[in-house]
C-alpha positions as CSV (number, residue, x, y, z in Angstrom):
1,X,146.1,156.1,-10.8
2,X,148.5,152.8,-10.3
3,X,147.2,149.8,-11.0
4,X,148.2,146.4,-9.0
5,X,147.2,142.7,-10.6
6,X,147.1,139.7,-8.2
7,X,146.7,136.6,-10.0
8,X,145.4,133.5,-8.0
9,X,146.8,130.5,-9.1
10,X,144.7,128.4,-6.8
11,X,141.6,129.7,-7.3
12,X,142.4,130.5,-11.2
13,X,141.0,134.1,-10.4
14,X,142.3,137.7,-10.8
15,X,141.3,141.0,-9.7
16,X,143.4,144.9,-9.7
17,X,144.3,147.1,-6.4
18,X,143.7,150.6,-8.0
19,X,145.9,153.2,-5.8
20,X,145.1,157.1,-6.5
21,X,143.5,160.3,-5.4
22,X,140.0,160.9,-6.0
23,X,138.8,157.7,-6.5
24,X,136.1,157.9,-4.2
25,X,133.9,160.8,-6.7
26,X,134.5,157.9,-9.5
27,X,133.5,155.1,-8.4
28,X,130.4,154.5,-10.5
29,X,132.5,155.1,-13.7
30,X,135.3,152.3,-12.0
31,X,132.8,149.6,-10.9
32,X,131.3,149.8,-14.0
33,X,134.9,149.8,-15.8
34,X,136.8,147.1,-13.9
35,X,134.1,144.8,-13.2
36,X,133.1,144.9,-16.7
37,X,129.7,145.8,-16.0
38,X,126.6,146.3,-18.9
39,X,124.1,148.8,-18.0
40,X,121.3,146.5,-18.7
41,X,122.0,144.2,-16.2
42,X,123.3,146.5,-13.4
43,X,123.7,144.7,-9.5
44,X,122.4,146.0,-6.4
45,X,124.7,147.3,-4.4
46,X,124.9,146.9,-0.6
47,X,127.7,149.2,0.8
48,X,128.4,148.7,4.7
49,X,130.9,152.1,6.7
50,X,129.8,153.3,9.5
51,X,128.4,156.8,11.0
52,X,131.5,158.6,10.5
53,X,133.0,157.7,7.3
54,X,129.3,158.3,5.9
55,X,129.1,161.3,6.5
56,X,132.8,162.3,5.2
57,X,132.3,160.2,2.2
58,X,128.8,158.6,1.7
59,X,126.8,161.5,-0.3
60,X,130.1,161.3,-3.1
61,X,130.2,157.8,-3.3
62,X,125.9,157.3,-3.5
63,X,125.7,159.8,-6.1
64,X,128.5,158.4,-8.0
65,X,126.7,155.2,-7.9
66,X,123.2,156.6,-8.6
67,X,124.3,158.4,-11.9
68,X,125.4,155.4,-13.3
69,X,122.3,153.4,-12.5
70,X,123.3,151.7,-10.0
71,X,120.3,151.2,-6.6
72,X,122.1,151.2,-3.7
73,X,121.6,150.5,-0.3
74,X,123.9,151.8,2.9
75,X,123.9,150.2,5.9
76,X,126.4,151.8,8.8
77,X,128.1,149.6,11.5
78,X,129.5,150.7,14.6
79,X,133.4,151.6,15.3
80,X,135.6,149.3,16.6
81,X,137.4,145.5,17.1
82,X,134.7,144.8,19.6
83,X,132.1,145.0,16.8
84,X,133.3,142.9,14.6
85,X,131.6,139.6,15.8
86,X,128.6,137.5,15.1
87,X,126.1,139.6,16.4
88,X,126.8,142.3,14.0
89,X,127.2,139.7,11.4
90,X,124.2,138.4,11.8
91,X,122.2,141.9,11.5
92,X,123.8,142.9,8.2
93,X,122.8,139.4,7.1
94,X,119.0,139.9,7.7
95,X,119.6,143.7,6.0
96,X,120.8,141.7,2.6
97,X,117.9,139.5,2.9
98,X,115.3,142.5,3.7
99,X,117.1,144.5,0.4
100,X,116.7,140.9,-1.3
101,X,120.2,141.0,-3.0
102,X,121.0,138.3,-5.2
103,X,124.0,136.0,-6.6
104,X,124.9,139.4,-8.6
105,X,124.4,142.1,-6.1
106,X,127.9,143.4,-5.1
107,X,128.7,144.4,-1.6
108,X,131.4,147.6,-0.7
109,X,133.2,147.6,2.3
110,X,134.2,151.2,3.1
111,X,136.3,151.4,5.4
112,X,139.2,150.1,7.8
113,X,140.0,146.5,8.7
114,X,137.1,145.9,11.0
115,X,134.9,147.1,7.9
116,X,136.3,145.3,5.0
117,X,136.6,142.1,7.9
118,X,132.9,142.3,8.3
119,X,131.7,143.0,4.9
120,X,133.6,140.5,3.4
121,X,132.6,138.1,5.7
122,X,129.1,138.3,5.1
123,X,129.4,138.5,1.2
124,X,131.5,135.1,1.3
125,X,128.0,133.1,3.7
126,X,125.5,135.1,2.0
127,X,124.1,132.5,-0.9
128,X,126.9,130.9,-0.5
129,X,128.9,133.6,-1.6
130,X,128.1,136.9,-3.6
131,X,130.8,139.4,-4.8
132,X,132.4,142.3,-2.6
133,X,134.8,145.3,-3.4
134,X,137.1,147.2,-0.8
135,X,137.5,150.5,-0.6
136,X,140.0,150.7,2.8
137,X,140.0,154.3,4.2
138,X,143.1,153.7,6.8
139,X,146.8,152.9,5.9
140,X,146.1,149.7,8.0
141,X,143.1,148.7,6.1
142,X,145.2,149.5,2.5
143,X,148.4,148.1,3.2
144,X,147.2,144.9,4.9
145,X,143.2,144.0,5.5
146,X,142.0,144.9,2.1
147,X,144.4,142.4,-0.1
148,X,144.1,138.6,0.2
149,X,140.8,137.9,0.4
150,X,141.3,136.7,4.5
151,X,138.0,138.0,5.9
152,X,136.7,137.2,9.4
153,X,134.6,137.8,13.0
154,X,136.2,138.1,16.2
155,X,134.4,135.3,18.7
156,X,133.9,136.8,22.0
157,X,137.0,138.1,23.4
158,X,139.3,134.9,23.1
159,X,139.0,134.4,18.7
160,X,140.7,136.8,16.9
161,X,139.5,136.4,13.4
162,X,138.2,132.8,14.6
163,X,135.1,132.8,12.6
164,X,135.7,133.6,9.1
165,X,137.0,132.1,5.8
166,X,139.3,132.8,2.5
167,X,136.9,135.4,-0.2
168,X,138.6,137.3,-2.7
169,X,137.3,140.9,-3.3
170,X,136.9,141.6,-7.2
171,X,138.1,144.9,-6.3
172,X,140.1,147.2,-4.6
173,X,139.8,150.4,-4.7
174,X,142.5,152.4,-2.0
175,X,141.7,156.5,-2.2
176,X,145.0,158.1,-1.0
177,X,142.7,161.5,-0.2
178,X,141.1,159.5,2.9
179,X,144.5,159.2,4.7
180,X,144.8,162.9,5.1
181,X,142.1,162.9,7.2
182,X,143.5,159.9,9.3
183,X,143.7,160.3,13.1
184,X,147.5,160.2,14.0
185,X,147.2,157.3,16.0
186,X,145.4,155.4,13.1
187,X,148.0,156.7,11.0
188,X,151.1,155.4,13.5
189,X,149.2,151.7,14.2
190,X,148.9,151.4,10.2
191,X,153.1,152.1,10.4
192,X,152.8,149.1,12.3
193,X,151.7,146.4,9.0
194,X,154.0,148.9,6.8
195,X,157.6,148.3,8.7
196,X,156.4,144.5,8.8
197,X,157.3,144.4,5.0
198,X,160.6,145.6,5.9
199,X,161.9,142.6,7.6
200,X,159.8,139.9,4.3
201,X,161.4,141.9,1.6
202,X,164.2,139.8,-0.1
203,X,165.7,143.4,-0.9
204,X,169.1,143.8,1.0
205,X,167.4,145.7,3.2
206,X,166.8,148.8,0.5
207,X,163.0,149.2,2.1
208,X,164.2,149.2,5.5
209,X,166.7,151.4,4.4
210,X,164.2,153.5,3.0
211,X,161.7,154.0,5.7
212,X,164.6,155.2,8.3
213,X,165.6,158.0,5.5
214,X,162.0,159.2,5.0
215,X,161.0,158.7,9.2
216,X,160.1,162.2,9.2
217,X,158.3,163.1,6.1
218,X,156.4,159.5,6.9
219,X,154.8,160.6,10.0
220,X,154.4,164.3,8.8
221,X,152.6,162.9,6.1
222,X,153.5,166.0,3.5
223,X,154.3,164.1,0.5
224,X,151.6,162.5,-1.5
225,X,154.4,160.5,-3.7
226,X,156.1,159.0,-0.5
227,X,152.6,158.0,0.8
228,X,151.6,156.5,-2.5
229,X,155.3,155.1,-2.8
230,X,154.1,153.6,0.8
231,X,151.1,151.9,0.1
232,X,151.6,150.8,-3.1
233,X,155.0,149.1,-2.0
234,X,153.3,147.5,0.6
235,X,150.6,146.2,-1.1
236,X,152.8,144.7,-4.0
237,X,154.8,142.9,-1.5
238,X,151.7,141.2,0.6
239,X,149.9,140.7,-3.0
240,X,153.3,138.3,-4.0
241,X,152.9,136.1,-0.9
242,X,148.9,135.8,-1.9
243,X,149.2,134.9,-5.0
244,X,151.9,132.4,-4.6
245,X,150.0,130.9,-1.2
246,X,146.3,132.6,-2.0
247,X,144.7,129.6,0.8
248,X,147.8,130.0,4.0
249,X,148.3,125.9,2.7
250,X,152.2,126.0,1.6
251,X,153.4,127.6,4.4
252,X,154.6,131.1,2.0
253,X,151.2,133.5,3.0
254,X,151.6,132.6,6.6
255,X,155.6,134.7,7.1
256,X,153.5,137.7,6.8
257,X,152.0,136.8,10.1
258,X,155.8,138.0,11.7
259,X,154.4,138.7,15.2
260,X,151.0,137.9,14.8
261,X,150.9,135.1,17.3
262,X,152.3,138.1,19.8
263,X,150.0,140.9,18.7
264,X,146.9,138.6,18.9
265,X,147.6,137.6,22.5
266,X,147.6,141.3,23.5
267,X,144.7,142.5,21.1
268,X,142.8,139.8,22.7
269,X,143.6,140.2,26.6
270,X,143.5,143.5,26.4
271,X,140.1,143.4,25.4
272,X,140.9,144.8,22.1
273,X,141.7,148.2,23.4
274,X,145.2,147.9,22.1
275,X,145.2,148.9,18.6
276,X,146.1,146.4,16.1
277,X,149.2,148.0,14.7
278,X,150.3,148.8,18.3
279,X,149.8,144.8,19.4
280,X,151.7,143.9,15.5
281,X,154.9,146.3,16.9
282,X,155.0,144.8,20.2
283,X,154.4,141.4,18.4
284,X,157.4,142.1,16.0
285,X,160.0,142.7,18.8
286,X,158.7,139.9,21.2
287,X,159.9,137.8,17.7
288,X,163.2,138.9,17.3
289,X,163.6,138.3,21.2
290,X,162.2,134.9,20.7
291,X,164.7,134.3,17.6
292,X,167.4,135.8,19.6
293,X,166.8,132.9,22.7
294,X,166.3,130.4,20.0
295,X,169.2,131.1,18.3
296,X,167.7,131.8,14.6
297,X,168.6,135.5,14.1
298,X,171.6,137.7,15.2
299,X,171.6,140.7,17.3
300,X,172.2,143.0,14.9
301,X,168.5,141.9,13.4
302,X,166.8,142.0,16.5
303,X,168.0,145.0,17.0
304,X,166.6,146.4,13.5
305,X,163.7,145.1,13.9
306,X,163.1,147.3,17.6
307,X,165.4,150.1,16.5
308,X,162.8,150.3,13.4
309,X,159.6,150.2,15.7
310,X,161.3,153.2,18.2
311,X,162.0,155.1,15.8
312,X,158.6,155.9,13.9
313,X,156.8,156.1,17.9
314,X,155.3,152.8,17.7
315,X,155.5,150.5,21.4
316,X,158.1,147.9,21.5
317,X,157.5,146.5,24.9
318,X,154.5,145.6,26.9
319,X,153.0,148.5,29.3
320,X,152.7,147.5,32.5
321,X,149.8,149.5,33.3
322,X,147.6,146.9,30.8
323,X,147.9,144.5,33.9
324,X,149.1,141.9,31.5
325,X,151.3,138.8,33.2
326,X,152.8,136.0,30.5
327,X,150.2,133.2,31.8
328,X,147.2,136.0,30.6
329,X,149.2,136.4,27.6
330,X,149.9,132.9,27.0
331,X,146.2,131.7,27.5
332,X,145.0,133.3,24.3
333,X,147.7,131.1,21.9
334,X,145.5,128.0,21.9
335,X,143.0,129.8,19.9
336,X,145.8,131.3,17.6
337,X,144.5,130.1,13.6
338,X,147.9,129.7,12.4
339,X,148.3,126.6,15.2
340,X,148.9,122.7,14.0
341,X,146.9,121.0,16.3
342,X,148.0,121.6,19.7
343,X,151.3,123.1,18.5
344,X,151.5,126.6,18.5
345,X,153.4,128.5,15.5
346,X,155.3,131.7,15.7
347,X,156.9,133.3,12.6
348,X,160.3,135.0,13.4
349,X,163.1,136.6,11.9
350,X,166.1,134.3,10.4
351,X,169.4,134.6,9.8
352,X,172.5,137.4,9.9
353,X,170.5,140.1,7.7
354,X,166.8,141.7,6.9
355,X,164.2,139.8,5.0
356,X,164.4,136.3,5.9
357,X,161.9,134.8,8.7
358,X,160.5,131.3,9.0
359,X,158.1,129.6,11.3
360,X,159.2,128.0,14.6
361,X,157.0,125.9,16.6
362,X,157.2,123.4,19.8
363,X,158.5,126.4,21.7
364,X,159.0,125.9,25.8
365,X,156.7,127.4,27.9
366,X,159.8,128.8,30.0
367,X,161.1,130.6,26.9
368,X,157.4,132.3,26.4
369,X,156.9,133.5,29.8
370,X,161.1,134.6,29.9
371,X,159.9,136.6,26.5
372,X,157.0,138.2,27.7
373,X,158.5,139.0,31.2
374,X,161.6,140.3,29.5
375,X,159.5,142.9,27.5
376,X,156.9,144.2,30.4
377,X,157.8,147.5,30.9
């Protein structure tokens, strides 16, 4: 098992990523271990999935928990973006109050982003705050959601992530056995976060360099070292940007939001039918067209940065069949968290080579709509 510290300067905090197979059939033992736990004084524990993970992995994980002492309760949520919003919220609220957890009880979130978004929100409100711990199912959830303590509810079909405030976990614990299992599409749209670290790594490019040499046992998925190399890498690289920005207040955290502003648009107009990795792809090449017009990257990096995308099968254009036009598109930005004000922000790619970006803002609205018309395919 490998091991990942992030220490929290602002917040004076730490807390480990634990990367491994098997993890799931030990997690009593770990909870116990990391969290430092005494058997006398042993939290409730409040674990939100839903239906389908439950069943794959519930029973292991309850009983794990049960012969250590632990009482736990499981409450299941329903797939999807669309339910991650303060309805939902709301429900698992009254559940925590029915199971009267306290300050100590600890919530798990097992699970992908919309999971680990959820239960982490409600853990940060609830009494002003109890403890969670993630245990991210999907490459999306490990490589991204699960590590940086953003957690968050959509609100209606305009807020991405509106709703939602900054709550460590205490834990994370990322199973690599639960990616075998991954629908291929889940596993393509968690590529998505994964070649995003490729163009914030200060590396010369050797990550980049890296991916396009192991494209094909990446998406066959047939060797557990490159998958763990994978996750592991990505997570140390978004865990450096957290702990040296843990609050998105010196301006560091927010370059890993390279083609957020794009992706959110989409998620959100397309009613969140687009996947998230999907919308982050398209996002990603919109940005290097946007640097291109703006003159803040060369064409040899924008064409990385799409090359990249084709090659592992992800989209790198908008389909037209969404019905999308740049005013629907453009619409949603307002409501885009990483906005000053009335300004809106985009993070892009900078300079002649890989793993420089830097935000750009007071954009034209002609250059937006020239950028979103350019890539509607």
């Amino acid at each position: 098992m490998k091991t990942i510290e992030i220490t929290l300067n602002r917040s004076i905090s730490r807390y480990s990523i634990e990367i491994g197979s098997n993890i799931l059939n030990n997690i009593g033992l770990l909870l116990k271990t990391k969290l430092g736990l005494k058997d006398t004084a042993l939290p409730k524990i409040f674990l939100i999935s839903h239906l389908n993970l439950n069943t794959l992995y519930g029973h292991s994980i309850v009983k794990s928990l049960k012969d250590m002492g632990f009482q736990v309760h499981v409450e299941c949520v329903n797939i999807g973006e669309s339910v991650k919003n303060w309805a939902t919220a709301e429900k698992l609220l009254n559940k925590m109050i029915e199971q009267e957890l306290s300050r100590s009880s600890i919530v798990l979130a097992l699970g992908g982003g919309v999971v680990g978004d959820m239960a982490g929100f409600v853990s940060s409100v609830y009494q002003r705050g109890i403890r969670f711990v993630q245990i991210p199912t999907s490459l999306l959830s490990m490589v991204d959601a699960s590590v940086g303590g953003k957690v968050a509810v959509n609100l209606g079909l305009v807020g991405k992530n509106l709703i939602g405030s900054f709550h460590q976990p205490s834990l994370v614990m990322a199973d690599l056995n639960t990616l075998k299992s991954l629908p291929e599409a889940e596993w393509k749209a968690g590529l998505g976060e994964v070649l995003k670290y490729a163009f914030l790594k200060e590396d010369r490019g050797a990550f980049y360099n890296w991916l396009v040499e192991n494209k094909t046992h990446i998406l066959m998925r047939d060797n557990p070292d490159l998958i763990e190399y994978i996750v592991s890498e990505s997570i140390r690289t978004k865990s450096q940007f957290v702990a040296r920005d843990e609050n998105e207040t010196s301006g560091i955290r927010i370059l890993l939001n390279l083609g957020h502003t794009f992706g959110h648009s989409l998620e959100a107009a397309s009613r969140y039918r687009l996947a998230h990795g999907e919308a982050i792809s398209i996002g990603m090449c919109l940005s290097a067209r946007l640097a291109l017009k703006l003159s803040k990257t060369s064409q040899a990096v924008s064409d990385q940065i799409v090359n990249l995308v084709k090659t592992f099968g992800l989209p790198h254009q908008i389909d037209k069949k969404h019905g999308f036009t740049p005013s629907d598109l453009m619409r949603h930005f307002k409501y885009d968290k990483k906005n000053e004000g009335e300004i809106v922000r985009f993070i892009v790619p900078a300079g002649s080579v890989i793993g420089h970006c830097e935000v750009v803002q007071n954009v034209s609205e002609q250059v937006l709509k020239e950028v979103f018309e350019e890539a509607i395919h």
